[in-house]
Steps between C-alpha positions, in 0.01 A plus 500: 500500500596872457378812619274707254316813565599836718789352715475153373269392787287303296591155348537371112567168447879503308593118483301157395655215623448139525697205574377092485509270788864387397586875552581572116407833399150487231496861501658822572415808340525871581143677470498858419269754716193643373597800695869729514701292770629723762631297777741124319492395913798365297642400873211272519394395165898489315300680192668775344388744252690319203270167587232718404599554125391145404242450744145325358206656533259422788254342208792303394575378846153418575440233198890356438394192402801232676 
C-alpha cells in the first residue's frame, strides 16, 4: 500500500502478489494508483517511484488470469 491524497493518509493498493502452497511465486505485479501518490511508505512497502513506471493497472490486476 501507499499513501494517496493530502499527506498520504489514505491507502492505494501498489503491489499484487501471490505465491502457491510450495511457496513459488504465481504472481507479482506492481499496480499503479488511480490517484497522484504522495506518501511510497517506501520504509514499509520497499516500493519506489521507478516500480511505478511499469506498474498494471488496477483493471489489469483485478482479472490476471494465472
Amino acid at each position: 500500500m501507499v499513501g494517496v491524497g493530502p499527506d498520504g493518509i489514505e491507502s492505494a493498493l501498489a503491489r499484487v502478489s501471490i505465491a502457491n502452497y510450495s511457496g513459488g511465486v504465481v504472481l507479482d505485479e506492481y499496480v499503479r494508483a488511480q490517484e497522484p501518490i504522495t506518501n511510497y511508505r517506501t520504509w514499509v512497502s520497499g516500493i519506489r517511484p521507478e516500480d511505478m513506471v511499469n506498474g498494471i493497472g488496477i483493471a489489469s490486476a483485478r482479472w490476471v488470469e494465472l
